[in-house]
N, C-alpha and C positions, 0 to 999 in steps of 0.2 A: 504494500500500500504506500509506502514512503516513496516511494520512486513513482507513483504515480503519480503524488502530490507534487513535485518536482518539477513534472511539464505539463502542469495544469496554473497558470496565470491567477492571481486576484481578481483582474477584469474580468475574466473567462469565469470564475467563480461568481462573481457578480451579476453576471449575465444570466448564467443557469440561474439562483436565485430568481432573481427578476421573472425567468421566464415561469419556474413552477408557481411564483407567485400569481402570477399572469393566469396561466391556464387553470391552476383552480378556482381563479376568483370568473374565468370563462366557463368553469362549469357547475360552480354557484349559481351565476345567471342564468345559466340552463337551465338548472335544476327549478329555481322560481317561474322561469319565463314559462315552465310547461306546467307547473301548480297553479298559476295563474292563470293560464286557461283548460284548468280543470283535467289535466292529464298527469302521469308521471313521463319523466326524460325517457325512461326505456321505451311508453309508449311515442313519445314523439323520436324517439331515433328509429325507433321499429318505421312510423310512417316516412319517416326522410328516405331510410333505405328502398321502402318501395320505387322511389322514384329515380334512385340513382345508376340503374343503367341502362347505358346508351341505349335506346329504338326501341325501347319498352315501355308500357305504364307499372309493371310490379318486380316483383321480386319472389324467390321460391323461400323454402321455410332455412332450406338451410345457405343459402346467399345470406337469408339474414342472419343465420347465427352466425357465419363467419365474419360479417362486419358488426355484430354486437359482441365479440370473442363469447361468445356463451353457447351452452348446449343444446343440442336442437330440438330435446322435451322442454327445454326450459322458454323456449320459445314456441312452440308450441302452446304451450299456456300464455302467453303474452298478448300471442296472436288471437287466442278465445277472448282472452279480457279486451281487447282491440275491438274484435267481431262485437261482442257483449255491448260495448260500446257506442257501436255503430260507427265506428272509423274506418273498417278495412272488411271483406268480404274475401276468405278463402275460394279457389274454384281449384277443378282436378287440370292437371296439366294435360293439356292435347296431345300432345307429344312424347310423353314420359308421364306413365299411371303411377310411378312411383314418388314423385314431382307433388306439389301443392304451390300454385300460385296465390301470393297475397295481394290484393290489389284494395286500393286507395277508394272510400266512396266520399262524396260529396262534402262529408262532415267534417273526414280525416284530413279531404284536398284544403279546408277553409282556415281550421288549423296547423296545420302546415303551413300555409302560405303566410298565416299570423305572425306564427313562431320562426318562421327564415328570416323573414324581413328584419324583426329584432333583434336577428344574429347576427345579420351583415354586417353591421360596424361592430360588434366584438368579433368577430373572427379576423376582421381587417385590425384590430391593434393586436390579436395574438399576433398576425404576420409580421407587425414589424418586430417584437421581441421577438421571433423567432428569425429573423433576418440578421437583428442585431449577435445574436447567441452565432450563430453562423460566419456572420461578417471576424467575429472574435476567434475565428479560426477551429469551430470545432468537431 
């Protein structure tokens, strides 16, 4: 460990601070921006992920757990609390029986689009600390 601390900078030290500082208090905000409108963050990450890839409106159960790092009973239940909800509607995949598409309804789409727009400028000042952490060589 001493020799690590050796080619690791104060400023560089500084920075990561900064940054963890930074990104928890980004995911504090999260945390409130989705109790405030009446969801928890898993469920608004759950509905973000349906929309994040290219040439599709959904996502399958387990694309989601792979960008929620979590297990895919575990999301399986999130997804019912979601449905239970009325945010997100399962359907069988056309293509693969084995497949479950998640797909976004009207409620989830309204919330969501609530909850991004709120992000946008804290994601854009995580980027410059994490520019900065970077620019510091790391």
């Amino acid at each position: 460990m001493a020799s690590l601390r050796g080619s690791v900078g104060k400023q560089h030290l500084e920075a990561l601070s900064d940054f963890r500082f930074r990104l928890r208090s980004f995911l504090r905000f999260s945390e409130d921006a989705a109790r405030a409108e009446g969801i928890t963050v898993l469920q608004y990450q759950l509905m973000l992920h349906t929309q994040g890839f290219p040439g599709r409106e959904w996502a399958t159960v387990s694309e989601i757990a792979e960008r929620l790092q979590a297990q895919p009973h575990g999301v399986v239940a999130l997804v019912s609390r979601c449905e239970e909800a009325g945010l997100v509607k399962r359907k069988p995949s056309s293509t693969d029986r084995r497949q479950v598409e998640v797909h976004l309804l009207a409620a989830g789409r309204k919330k969501l689009e609530t909850l991004a727009a709120l992000h946008k400028n804290q994601v854009a000042k995580l980027a410059e600390v994490v520019a900065l952490v970077n620019k510091d060589g790391a």
